[in-house]
N, C-alpha and C positions, 0 to 999 in steps of 0.2 A: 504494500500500500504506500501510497505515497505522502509523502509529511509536506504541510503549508512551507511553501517558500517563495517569499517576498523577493522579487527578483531588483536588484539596482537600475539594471538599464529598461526595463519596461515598468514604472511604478504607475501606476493607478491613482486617481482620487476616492474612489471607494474604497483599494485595499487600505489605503491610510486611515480613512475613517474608521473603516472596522477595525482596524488595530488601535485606537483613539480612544474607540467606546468603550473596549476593554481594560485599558491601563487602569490599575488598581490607583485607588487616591491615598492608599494607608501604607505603611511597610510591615504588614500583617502578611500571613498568609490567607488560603478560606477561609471563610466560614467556616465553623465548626461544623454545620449542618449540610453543607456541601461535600457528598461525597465522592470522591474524587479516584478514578479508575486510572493506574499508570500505563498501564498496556493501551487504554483507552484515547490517553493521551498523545503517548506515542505514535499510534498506528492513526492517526486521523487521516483523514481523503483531504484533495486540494479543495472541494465543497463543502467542508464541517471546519473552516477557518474559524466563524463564534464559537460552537461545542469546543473547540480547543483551547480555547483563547478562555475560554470557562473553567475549561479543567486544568490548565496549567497554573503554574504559583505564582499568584501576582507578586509583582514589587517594583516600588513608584522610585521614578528614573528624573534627574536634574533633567529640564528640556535645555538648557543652556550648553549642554555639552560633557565630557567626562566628571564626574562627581570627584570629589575627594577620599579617602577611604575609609570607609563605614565599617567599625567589628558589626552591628547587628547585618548588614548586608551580606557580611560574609557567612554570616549563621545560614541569612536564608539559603546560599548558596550551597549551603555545605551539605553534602548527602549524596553525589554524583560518584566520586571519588571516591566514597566509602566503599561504595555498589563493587569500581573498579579494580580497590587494591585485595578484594577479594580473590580476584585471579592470580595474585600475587602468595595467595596463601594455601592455596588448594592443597590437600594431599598428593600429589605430584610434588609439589614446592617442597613439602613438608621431607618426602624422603628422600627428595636434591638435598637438604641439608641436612639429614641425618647420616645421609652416604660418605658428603664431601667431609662433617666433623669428624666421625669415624677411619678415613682413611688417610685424610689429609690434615686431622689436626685443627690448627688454627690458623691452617698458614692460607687457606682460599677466603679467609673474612673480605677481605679487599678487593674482589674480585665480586661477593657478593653486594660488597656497596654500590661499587662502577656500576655492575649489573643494572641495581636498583636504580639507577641516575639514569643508565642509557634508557628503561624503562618510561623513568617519568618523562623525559624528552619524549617518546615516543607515542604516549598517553596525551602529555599535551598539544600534540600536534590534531590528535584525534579529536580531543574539544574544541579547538579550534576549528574543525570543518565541521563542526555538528554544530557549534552555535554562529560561524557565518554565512553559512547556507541556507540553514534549517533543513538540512537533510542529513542522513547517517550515510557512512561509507557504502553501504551495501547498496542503499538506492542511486548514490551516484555512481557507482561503477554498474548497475543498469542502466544510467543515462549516457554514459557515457567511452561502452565497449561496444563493440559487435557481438550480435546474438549467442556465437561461439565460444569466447573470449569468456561472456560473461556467465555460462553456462558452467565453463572449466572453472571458474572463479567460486560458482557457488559449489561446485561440486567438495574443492579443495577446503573451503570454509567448513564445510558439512563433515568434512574427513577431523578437521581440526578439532570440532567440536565434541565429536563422536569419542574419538581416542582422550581428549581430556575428561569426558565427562566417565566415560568406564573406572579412568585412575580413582576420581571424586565419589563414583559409586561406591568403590572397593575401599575405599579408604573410610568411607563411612560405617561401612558395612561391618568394616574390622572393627570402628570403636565400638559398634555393640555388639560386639563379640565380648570385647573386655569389660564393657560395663554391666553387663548381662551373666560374665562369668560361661560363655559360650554354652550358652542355654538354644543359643540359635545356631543351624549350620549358616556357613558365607551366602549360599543360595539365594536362604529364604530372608537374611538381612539386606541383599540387595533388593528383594521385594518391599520388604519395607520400605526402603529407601528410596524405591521407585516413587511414591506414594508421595513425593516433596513438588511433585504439581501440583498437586493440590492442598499445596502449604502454602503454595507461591499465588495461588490465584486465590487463598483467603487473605494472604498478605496487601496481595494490590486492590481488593475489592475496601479496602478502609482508606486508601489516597497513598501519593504518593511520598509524604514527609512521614508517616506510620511505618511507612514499609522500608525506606532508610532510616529509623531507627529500631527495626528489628535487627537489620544486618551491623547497626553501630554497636547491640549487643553482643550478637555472634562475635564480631571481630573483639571485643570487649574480654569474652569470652576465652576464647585465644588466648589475649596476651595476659592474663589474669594466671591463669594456666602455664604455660610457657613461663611466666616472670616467676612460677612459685619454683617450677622444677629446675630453673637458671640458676633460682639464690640455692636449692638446696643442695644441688651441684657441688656449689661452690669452686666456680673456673679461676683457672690461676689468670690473674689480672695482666699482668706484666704479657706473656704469650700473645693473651685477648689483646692489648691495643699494638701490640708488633703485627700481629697477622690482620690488622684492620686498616694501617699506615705502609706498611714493606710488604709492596710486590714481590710474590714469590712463584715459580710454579715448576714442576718438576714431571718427568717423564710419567712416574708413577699417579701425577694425579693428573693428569688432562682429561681423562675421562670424566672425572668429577666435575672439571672446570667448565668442560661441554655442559655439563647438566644442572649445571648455576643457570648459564646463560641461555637453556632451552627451555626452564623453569620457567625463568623471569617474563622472557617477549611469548606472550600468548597472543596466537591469532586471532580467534574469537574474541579477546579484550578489544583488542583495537577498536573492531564493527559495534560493539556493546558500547565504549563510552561516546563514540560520539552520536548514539542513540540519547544518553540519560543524559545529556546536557541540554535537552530541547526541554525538560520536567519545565523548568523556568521561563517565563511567559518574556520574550525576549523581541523589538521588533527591530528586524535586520535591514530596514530601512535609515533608521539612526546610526552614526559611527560610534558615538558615544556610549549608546549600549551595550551596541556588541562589544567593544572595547574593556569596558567596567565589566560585562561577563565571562571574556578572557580573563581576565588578572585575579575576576575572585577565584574562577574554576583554577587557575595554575596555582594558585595557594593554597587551597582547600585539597589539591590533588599531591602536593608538594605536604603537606601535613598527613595525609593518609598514608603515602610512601614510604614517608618515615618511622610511622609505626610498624607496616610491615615490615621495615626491612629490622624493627629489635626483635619481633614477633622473630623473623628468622633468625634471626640472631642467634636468639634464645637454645632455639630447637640444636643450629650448630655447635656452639659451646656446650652444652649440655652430653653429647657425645662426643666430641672429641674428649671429653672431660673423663669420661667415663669407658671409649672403648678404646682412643689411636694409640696405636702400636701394641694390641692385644689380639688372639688368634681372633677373636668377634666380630673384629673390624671389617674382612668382607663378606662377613654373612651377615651381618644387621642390616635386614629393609624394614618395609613398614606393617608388613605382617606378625613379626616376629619382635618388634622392636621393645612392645610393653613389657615380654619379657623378658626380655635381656635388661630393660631399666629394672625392673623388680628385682632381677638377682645382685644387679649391681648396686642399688641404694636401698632395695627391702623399703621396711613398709611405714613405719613412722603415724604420727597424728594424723597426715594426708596422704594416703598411700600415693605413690610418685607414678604406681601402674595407672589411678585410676584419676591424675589430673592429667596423665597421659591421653587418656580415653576422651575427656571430659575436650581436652583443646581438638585433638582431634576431629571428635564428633561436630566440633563447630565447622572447623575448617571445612569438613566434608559438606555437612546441612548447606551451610551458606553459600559453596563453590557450586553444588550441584541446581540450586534455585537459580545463580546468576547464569549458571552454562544455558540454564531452560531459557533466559529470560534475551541471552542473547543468540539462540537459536530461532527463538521467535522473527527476530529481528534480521536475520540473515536470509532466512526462507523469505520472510516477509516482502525485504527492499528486493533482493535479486528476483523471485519471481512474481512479485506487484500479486500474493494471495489476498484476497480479500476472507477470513477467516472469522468465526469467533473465538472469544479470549481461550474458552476450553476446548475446541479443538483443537489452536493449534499448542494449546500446550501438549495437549495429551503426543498429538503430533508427535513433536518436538521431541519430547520427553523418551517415547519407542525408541525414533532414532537408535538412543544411546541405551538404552535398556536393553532390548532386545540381543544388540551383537556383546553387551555385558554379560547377561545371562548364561550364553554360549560361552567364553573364556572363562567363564568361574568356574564354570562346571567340567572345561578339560584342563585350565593350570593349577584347580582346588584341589593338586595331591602336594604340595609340600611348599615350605616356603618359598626355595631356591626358582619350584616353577613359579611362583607370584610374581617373583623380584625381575625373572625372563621378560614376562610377558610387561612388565611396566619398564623395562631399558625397551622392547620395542615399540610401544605406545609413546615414548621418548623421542624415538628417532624420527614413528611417522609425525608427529605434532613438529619438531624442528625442520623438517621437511615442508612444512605447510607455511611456516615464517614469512618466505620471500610474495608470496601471495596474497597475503594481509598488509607488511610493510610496501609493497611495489604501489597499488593502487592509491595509498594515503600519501606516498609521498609524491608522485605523480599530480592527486586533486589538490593539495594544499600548496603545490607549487605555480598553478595558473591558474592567469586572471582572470579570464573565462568564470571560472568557477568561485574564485575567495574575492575578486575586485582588490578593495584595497588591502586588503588582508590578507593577501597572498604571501609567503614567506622572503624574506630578502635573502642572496644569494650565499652568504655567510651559511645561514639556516642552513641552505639548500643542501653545500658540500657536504655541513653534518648529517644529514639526512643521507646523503650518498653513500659516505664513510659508514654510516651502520650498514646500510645493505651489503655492502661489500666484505662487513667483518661477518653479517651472517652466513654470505655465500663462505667465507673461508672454514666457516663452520661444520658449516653440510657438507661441503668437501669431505673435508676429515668426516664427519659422521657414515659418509657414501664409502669412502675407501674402508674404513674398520669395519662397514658392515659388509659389505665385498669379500673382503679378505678372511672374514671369522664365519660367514655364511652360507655366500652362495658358493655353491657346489654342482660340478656337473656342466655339460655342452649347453643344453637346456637353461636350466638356471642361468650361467653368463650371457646367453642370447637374452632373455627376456630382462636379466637387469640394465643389460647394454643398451638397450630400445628404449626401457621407461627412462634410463638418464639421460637421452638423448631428448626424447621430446619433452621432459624436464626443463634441460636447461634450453633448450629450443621458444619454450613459453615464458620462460624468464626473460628472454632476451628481447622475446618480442614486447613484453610489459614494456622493458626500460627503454624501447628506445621505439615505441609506435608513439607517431602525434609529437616527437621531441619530448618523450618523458626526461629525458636525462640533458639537460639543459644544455644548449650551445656553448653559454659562457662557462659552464665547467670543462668541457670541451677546450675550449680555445683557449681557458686561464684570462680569460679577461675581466678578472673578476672589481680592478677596481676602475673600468672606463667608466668615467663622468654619465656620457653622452649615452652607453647603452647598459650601464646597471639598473639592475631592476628596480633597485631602491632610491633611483632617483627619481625626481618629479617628471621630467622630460620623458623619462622612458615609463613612467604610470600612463601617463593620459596617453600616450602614443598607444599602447599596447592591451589596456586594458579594457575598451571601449566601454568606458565609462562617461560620461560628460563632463568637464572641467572644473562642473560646479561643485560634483559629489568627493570634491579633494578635498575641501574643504570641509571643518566641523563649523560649529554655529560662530566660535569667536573668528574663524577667518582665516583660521593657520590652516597649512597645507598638511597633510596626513600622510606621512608615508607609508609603505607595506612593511610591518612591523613585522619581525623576525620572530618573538614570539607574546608576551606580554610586556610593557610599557607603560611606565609611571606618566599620566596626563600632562606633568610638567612638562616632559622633552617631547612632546607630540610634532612640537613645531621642528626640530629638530632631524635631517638627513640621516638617515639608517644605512650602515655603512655593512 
């Protein structure tokens, strides 16, 4: 379905007004009595412009141009973020980091930081095309592939979603194993667990600030959890801040290293945030707004971050604490892990198995509601379904259920096979990366699409330079699976093909339409006359009117790189 968006170069006198009628007069949110449906909100048609503009969150905007900065503003804003750094904690993340402390100690914390940073860059760029567009990724790269193109695109999405949500099923499924005291087989607790559709659809049926602070609990929950079993730990300090500051990394742990940074960039996230940035009633006709809803979103996403990355923190100190350089170190995954804490810390006031369980449980609950919520959304923009909320949960939800079911029931003979089946759910999810990041960075980089809010070319390179460190990724992941794998005339034929039209579709991303910019190409990155971030080269290129450079006080707005204090608005972005 397709989401209202207010287009710059065709504006309207009616769509102004009807955006007009709606601006809240208060910095309240609803009505209490106004029930407010997220999905509902989300998935609105270009014809339900008021019902949207009803169910979104008001909040009353300076008309004079960028506001100054408001803490209550950013409360409003806050909840977006929350939703996203959930992807960050999933059980997948959960035993990336109990792998990498267990075999590597302390010495990959610094890698999980970088991680965590290249992440946020990456997340922000995603809010940034969901609140200058008012469309999510998934619908513009509907708009703007060939039928083919976009068809591969969702297919890949679907694959992403699938393989993380199985990890998120099984990871739940194990906490109530342990908190149950395995009263349940694996099976029938991923049935259970199936059943978080319809947690999700009584969640969004109370609005959409209810339902970001259920998941502010879950994540609450986590780190509540995690901070008890950190302190009772008790990691050597000194080690902790060496492996957080001194890059380190050795033959023996690049595997692990892999699996930090195939944790961290989740595909399906990307398509997800810049869905839950549209919650907030935003009109993309003003510069000033969009602006002020940049800067609150990369704050609010920049504090959520943060916390996951102690959240992981936590999980890796706690095992390198307790297993590196002890025969356990590469047998501890996440099926087997409570046990191995239990034997190693016993049982105390708070048994450490069962705040194991307890954080856990959350990670999994809250990862596998967000997976649903952004499979919605993937299905949705790629193929324009016009659905209701419970079908396509239920939908949605199959997807990953179903091929879950199947792997429980042939790797449920022992841990070793569990921990199998999650390094290859690992490699297909790192494998899906370039598919998620190609198209975001492609739409956030033309004017066509952001106007002035297109990224400046600085941005750009960074944006390059990740894709280029994920391909050197997959590399490595494609050769160690190659090499430890495929076996047979057969087998090498058909791995040889799919890497072939692999990187074949990669290649066409980056460089169909000039995805990958002339001036990185040429290095001309600081000509006056044709950088993108100068004024000369905005009006020229981005068929915008001359007038719409301009905010209300008269300064010219350049194409801001990513968020931008109001002061230096007048001010060339270099």
């Amino acid at each position: 379905m397709e989401f209202n968006n207010f287009s710059r170069t065709n504006q309207t006198q009616d769509t102004l007004h009807i955006i007009e009628d709606h601006v809240s007069d208060s910095d309240t949110l609803l009505p209490s009595n106004v029930t407010t449906s997220a999905s509902s909100y989300y998935q609105g048609t270009s014809n339900d412009v008021k019902e949207d503009e009803e169910n979104a969150i008001s909040i009353r905007f300076d008309e004079s141009g960028t506001p100054p900065f408001s803490w209550n503003k950013l409360w409003l804003y806050t909840g977006p973020g929350i939703l996203m750094s959930i992807a960050f904690l999933d059980p997948g993340n959960i035993e990336g980091d109990l792998q990498a402390g267990a075999i590597a100690g302390y010495s990959l914390i610094w890698l999980l930081l970088w991680a965590t940073i290249m992440g946020l860059f990456i997340q922000l760029l995603s809010a940034r095309v969901g609140v200058a567009t008012g469309k999510h990724l998934a619908e513009l790269c509907r708009e703007e592939y060939p039928p083919w193109a976009r068809i591969v695109l969702w297919v890949m999405a679907e694959v992403a979603v699938i393989a993380a949500d199985i990890q998120e099923v099984v990871g739940t499924a194990i906490a109530i194993q342990i908190l149950t005291q395995g009263v349940f087989p694996l099976w029938l607790s991923v049935v259970i667990t199936s059943a978080d559709c319809f947690v999700f659809l009584f969640l969004e049926s109370y609005g959409v600030r209810k339902m970001e602070a259920a998941f502010a609990i879950m994540v609450a929950t986590m780190a509540v959890s995690f901070a008890y079993m950190f302190a009772d730990a008790k990691p050597n300090g000194r080690e902790l801040l060496i492996g957080t500051i001194i890059p380190k990394l050795s033959s023996k742990t690049v595997q692990q290293a892999v699996g930090i940074f195939g944790c961290v960039i989740t595909p399906h996230n990307v398509y997800l945030h810049s869905a839950l940035v549209q919650s907030r009633k935003i009109d993309q006709t003003k510069i000033g707004q969009v602006q002020e809803a940049i800067t609150y979103y990369s704050i609010e996403s920049s504090i959520a971050l943060l916390v996951s990355f102690f959240i992981n923190l936590f999980v890796t100190t706690v095992f390198a604490k307790g297993f590196y350089g002890t025969e356990k170190a590469t047998s501890v995954g996440l099926a087997n892990a409570g046990q191995y804490l239990e034997e190693k810390y016993g049982g105390g006031t708070l048994p450490i198995l069962y705040m194991w369980g307890i954080g856990l449980l959350a990670a999994g609950q809250s990862s596998t509601i967000t997976g649903t919520y952004a499979g919605q959304f993937i299905m949705g923009g790629f193929l324009n379904l016009r659905l209701q909320e419970w079908v396509r949960a239920i939908i949605t939800r199959s997807f990953a259920i179903l091929p879950t079911m199947v792997l429980v029931l042939v790797f449920d003979r022992s841990d070793g096979a569990m921990d199998a089946m999650n390094e290859w759910l690992n490699v297909l999810q790192s494998m899906q990366i370039p598919f998620s990041l190609i198209p975001l960075f492609t739409m956030v980089s033309k004017p066509e699409v952001m106007g002035v809010f297109r990224i400046g070319t600085n941005v750009q390179v960074i944006s390059w330079m990740v894709v280029a460190l994920v391909m050197v990724i997959n590399s490595y992941v494609l050769f160690d699976f190659f090499m430890n794998v495929v076996k047979g005339v057969a087998s090498t034929l058909s791995f040889g093909f799919l890497s072939i039209g692999y990187v074949s579709f990669i290649i066409y991303l980056i460089f169909r339409d000039g995805a990958l910019p002339a001036t990185l190409l040429s290095g001309r990155l600081f000509d006056r006359d044709t950088h993108p971030c100068s004024q000369t080269s905005q009006m020229e290129h981005s068929g915008i009117p001359h007038s719409k450079f301009h905010n209300t006080s008269g300064t010219y707005l350049p194409f801001l790189p990513l968020s931008i204090s109001p002061r230096i608005l007048s001010r060339k972005i270099l």
